[in-house]
N, C-alpha and C positions, 0 to 999 in steps of 0.2 A: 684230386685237388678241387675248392671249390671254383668257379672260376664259369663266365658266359665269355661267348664271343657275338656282335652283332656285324651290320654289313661292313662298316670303317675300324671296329673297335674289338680289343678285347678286353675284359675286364676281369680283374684276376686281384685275390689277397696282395697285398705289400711283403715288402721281402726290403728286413734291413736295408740290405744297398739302395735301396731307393731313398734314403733319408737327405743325399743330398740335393738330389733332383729336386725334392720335395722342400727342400729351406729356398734350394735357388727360385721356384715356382714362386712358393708361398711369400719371399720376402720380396711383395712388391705392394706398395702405399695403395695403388688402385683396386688392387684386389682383394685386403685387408678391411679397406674402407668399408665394403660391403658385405664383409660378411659376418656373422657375431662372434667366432670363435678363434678367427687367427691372428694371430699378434703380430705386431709391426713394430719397430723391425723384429726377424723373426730369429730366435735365442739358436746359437748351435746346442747341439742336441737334444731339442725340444723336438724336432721331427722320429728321430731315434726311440726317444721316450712314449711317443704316441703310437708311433708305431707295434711296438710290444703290445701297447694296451688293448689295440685293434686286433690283435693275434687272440689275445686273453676275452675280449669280448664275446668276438665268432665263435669260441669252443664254446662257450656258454649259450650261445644262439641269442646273446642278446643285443649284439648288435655286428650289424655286418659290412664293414668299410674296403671298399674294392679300388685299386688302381685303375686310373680309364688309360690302356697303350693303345697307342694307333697302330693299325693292322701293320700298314704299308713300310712304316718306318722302326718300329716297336719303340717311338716314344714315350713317356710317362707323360700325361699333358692335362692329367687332375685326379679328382678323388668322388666318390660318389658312394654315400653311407647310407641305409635305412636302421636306423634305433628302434627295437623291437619293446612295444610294451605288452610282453604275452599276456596277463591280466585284462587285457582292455582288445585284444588281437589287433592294432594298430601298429602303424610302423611310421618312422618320421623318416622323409626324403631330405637329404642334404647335400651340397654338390659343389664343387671348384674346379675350374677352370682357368689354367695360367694364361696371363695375358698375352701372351704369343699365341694363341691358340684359338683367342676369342671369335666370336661371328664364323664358327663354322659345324653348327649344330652337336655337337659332341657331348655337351650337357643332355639336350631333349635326347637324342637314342639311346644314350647310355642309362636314363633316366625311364625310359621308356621299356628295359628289358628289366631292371629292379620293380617295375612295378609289378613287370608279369610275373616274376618269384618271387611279391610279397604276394598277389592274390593266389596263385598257381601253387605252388612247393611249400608255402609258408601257411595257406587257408588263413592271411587277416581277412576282415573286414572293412579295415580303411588303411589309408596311406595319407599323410597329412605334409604339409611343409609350409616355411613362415621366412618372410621374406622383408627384408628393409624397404618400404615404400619406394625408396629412389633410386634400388636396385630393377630399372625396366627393365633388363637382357634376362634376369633371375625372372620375373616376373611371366615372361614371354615365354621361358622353358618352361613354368607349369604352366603354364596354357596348354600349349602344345603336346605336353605330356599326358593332357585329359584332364589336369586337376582344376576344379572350380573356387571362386575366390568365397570365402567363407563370412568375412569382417577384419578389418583395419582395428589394431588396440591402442591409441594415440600413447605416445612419447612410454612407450612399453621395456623399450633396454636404452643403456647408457652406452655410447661407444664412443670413447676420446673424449667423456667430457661435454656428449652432445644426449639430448634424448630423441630418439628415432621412431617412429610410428613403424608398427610392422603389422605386415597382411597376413592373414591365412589363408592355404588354400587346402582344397582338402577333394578324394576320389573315394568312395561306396566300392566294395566288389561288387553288389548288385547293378552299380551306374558302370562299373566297367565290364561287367560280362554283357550286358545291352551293348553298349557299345561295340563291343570286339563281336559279338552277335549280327549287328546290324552292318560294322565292317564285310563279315567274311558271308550275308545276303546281297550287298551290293557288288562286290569280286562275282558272285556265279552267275 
């Protein structure tokens, strides 16, 4: 099965049964606000639905959406995608986080081991991700993730009726093999 584990986290395909974890997560206003793709409130079985589609995508390799469990508890406590453009070898980071669970880094590590199997096992070239400007917490995890902010597209998506500027942020394999290079010279 496909599936990583990190130090707090493992991270593993969705499995129907999780669609309710996944409505209770997902249907919350504050965590909706911020992100472009989940609905509020959130429809029963729209989780179910998406889920399938995530099964269907991973066979194809073209896109691969993991459950983040915590080691300790085996909670379900988000979701964490790269959408694969093989054409172009890029891959887009995308991430949630249920609000119970916030401010305790689970986004950046979990976000941090997809990067390494999109540069590693996947051979992209870049890995990208696009952020609502006044999502700071989203913003902080690509930081931290290694990803560099690329340009702001003013009032770029509609969400509720509102138009939102969003950021890009975006990591080179060659800016991350430096990096992980320059990491494991400073370790010896």
């Amino acid at each position: 099965m496909f599936s990583f584990e990190t130090d707090r986290l493992y991270l593993r395909p969705f499995e129907l049964s999780d669609g309710q974890t996944i409505k209770s997560l997902a249907n919350n206003q504050d965590l909706a606000r911020t992100t472009l793709h989940i609905p509020y409130p959130y429809p029963d079985g729209y989780a179910e639905q998406w889920i399938a589609s995530c099964s269907e995508k991973m066979k194809k390799g073209s896109s691969y959406s993991l459950a983040i469990i915590l080691k300790e508890t085996l909670e379900l406590v988000g979701c964490l995608t790269l959408n694969i453009a093989l054409n172009h070898k890029r891959g887009e980071l995308a991430y949630w986080i249920g609000k119970p669970y916030w401010d305790n880094g689970y986004a950046t590590e979990a976000s941090l081991k997809m990067i390494e199997f999109a540069f590693g096992k996947l051979d992209l070239n870049r890995v990208w991700a696009c952020v609502m400007i006044r999502n700071h917490a989203s913003i902080e995890v690509m930081k931290k993730a290694g990803l560099h902010y690329e340009g702001t597209l003013s009032q770029h998506v509609l969400k509720w009726g509102k138009y939102e500027d969003v950021s890009y942020y975006g990591l080179l394999k060659e800016q991350y093999l430096t990096s992980f290079y320059e990491d494991e010279v400073a370790e010896a």
